[in-house]
DRENMAR-698620 format. One record per residue (C-alpha): residue number from 0; x, y, z. Coordinates in Angstrom, 1 decimal. Last residue first. Example, Ala and Ser with C-alpha at 12.3 -4.5 7.8 and 13.67 -1.06 7.14 Angstrom:
% DRENMAR-698620
<node><kekol>1</kekol><X>13.7</X><Y>-1.1</Y><Z>7.1</Z></node>
<node><kekol>0</kekol><X>12.3</X><Y>-4.5</Y><Z>7.8</Z></node>
% end
This chain:
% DRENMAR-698620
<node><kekol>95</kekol><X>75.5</X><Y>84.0</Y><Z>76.0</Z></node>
<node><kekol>94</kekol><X>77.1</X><Y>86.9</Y><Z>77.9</Z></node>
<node><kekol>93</kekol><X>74.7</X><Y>88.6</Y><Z>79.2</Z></node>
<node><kekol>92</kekol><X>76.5</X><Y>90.3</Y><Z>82.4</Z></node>
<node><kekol>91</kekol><X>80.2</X><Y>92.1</Y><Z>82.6</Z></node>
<node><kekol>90</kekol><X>81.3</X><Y>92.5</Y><Z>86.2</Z></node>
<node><kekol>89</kekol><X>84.7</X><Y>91.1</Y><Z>86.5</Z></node>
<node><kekol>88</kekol><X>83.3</X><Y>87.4</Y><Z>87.6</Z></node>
<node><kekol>87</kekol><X>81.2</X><Y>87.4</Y><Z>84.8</Z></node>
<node><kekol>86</kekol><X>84.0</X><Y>88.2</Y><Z>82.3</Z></node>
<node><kekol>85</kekol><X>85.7</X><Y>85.1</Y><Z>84.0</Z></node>
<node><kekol>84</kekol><X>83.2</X><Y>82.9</Y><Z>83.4</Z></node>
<node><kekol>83</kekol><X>82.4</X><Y>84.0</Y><Z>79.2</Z></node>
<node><kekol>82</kekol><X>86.2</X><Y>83.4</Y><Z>79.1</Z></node>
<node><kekol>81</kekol><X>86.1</X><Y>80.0</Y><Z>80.4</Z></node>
<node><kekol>80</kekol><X>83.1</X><Y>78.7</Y><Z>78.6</Z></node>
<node><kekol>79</kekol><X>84.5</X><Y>80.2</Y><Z>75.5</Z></node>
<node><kekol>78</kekol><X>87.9</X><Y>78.4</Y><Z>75.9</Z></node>
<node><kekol>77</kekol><X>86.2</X><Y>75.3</Y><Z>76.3</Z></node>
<node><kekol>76</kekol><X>84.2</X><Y>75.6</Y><Z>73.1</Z></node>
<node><kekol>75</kekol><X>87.1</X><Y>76.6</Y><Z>71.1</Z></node>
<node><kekol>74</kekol><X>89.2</X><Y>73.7</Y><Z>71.8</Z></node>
<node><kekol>73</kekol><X>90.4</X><Y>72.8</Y><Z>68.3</Z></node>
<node><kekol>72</kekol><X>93.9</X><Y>74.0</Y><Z>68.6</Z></node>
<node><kekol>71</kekol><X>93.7</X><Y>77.1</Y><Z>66.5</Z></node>
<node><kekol>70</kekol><X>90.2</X><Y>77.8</Y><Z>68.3</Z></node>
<node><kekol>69</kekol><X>92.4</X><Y>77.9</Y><Z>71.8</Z></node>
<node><kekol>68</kekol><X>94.6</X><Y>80.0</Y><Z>70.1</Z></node>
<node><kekol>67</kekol><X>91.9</X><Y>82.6</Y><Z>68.8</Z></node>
<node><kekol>66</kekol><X>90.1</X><Y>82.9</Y><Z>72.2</Z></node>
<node><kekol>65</kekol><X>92.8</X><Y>82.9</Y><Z>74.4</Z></node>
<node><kekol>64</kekol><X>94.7</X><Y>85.8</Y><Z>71.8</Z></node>
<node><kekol>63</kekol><X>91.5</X><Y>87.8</Y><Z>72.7</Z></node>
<node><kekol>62</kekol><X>91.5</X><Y>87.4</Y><Z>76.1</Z></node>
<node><kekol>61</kekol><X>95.2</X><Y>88.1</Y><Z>76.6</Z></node>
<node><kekol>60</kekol><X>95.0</X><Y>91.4</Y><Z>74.4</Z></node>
<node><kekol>59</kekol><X>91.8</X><Y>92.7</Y><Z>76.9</Z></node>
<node><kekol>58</kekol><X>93.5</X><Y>92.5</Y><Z>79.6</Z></node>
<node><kekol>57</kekol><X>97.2</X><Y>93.0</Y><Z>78.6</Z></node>
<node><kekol>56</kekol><X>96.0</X><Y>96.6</Y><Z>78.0</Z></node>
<node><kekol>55</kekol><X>95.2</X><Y>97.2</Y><Z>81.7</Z></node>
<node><kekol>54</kekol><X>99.1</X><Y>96.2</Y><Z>82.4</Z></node>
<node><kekol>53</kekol><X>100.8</X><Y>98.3</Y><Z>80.1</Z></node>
<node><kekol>52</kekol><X>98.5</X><Y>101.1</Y><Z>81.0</Z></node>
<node><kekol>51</kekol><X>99.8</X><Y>100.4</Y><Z>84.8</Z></node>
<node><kekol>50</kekol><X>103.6</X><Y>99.9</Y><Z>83.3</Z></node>
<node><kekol>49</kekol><X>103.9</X><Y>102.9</Y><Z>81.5</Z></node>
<node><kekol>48</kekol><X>101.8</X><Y>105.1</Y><Z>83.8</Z></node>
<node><kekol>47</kekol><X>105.7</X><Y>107.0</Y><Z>84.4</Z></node>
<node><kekol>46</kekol><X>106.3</X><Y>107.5</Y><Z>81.4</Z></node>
<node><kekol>45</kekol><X>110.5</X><Y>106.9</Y><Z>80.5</Z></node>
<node><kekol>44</kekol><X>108.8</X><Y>103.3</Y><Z>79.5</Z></node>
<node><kekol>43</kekol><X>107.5</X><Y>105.1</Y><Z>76.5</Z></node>
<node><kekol>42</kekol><X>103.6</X><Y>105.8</Y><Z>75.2</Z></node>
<node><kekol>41</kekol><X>102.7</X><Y>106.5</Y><Z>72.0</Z></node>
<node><kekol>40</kekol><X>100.2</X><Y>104.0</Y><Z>71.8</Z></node>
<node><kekol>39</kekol><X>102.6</X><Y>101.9</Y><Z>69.7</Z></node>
<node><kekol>38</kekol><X>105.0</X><Y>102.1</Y><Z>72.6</Z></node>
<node><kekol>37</kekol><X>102.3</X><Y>100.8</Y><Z>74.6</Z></node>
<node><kekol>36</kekol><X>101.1</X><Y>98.0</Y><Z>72.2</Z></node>
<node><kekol>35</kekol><X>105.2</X><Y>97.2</Y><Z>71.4</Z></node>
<node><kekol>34</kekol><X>105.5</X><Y>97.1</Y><Z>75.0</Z></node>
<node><kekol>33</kekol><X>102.8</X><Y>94.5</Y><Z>75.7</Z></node>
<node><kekol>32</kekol><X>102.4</X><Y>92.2</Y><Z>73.2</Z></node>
<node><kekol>31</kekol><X>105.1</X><Y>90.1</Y><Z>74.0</Z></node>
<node><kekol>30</kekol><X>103.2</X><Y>89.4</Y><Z>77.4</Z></node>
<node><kekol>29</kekol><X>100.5</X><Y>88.3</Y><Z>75.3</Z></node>
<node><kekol>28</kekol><X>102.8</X><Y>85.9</Y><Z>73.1</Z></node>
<node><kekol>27</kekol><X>103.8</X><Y>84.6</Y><Z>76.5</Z></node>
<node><kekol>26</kekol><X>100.2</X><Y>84.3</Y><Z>78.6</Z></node>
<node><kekol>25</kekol><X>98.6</X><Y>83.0</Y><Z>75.2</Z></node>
<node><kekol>24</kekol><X>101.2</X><Y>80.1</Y><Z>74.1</Z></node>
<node><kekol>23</kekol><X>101.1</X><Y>78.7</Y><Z>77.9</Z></node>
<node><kekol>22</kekol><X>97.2</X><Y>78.9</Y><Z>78.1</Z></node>
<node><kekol>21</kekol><X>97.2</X><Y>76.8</Y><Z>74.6</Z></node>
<node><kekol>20</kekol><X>99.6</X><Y>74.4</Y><Z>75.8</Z></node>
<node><kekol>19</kekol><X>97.7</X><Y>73.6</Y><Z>78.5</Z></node>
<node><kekol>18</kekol><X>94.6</X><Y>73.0</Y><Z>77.3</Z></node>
<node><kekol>17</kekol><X>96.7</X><Y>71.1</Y><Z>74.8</Z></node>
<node><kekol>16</kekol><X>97.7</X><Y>68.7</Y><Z>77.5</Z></node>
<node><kekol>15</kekol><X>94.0</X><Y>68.7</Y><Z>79.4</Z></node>
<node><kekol>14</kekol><X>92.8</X><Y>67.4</Y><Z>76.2</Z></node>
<node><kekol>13</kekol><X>95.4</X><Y>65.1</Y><Z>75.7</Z></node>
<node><kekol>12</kekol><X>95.0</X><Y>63.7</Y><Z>79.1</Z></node>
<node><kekol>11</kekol><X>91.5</X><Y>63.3</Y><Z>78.7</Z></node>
<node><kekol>10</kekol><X>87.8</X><Y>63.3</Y><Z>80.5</Z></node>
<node><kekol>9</kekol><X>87.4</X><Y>67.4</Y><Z>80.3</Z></node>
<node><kekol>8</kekol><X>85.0</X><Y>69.4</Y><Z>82.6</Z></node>
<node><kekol>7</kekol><X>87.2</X><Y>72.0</Y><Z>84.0</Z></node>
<node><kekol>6</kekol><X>86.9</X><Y>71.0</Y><Z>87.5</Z></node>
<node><kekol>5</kekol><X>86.8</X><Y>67.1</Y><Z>86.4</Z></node>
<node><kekol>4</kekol><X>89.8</X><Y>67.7</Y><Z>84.7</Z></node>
<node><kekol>3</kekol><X>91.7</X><Y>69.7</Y><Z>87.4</Z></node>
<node><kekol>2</kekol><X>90.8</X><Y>67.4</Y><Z>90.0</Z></node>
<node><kekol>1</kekol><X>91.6</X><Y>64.0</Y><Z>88.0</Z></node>
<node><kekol>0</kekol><X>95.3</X><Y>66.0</Y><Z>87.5</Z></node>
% end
């Protein structure tokens, strides 16, 4: 645990906790997400791109959900760190 927090840049346990939680509560309500998105789209599991476009629109829903949840739990500023990292790794530049 001293790795992870000092990778991340937290000094508590509670704050690592809710980190957490809020990763757990955006990976399962965004994976929830996902067929009713498709299927809202127009697009049934009898397609066969079903699970690709399923896929590619998790992206965007999980990084949105991140940022909302981890506001919800006070940890706003971590979570914006993170995401503004991660779009930089796929390619997207100034992000501030």
């Amino acid at each position: 645990m001293k790795k992870l927090k000092a990778r991340w840049g937290i000094s508590s346990n509670w704050q690592l906790l809710t980190i957490l939680i809020v990763f757990s509560i955006t990976g399962s309500t965004a994976a929830k997400l996902g067929e009713p998105l498709t299927l809202l789209l127009g697009i049934s599991k009898d397609f066969w791109l079903f699970w690709p476009i399923r896929i590619l629109l998790l992206f965007p829903t999980y990084q949105i959900i991140l940022l909302i949840v981890g506001w919800l739990y006070g940890e706003i500023a971590f979570f914006w760190a993170f995401e503004k990292k991660m779009l930089k790794r796929f390619g997207f530049k100034n992000l501030n």
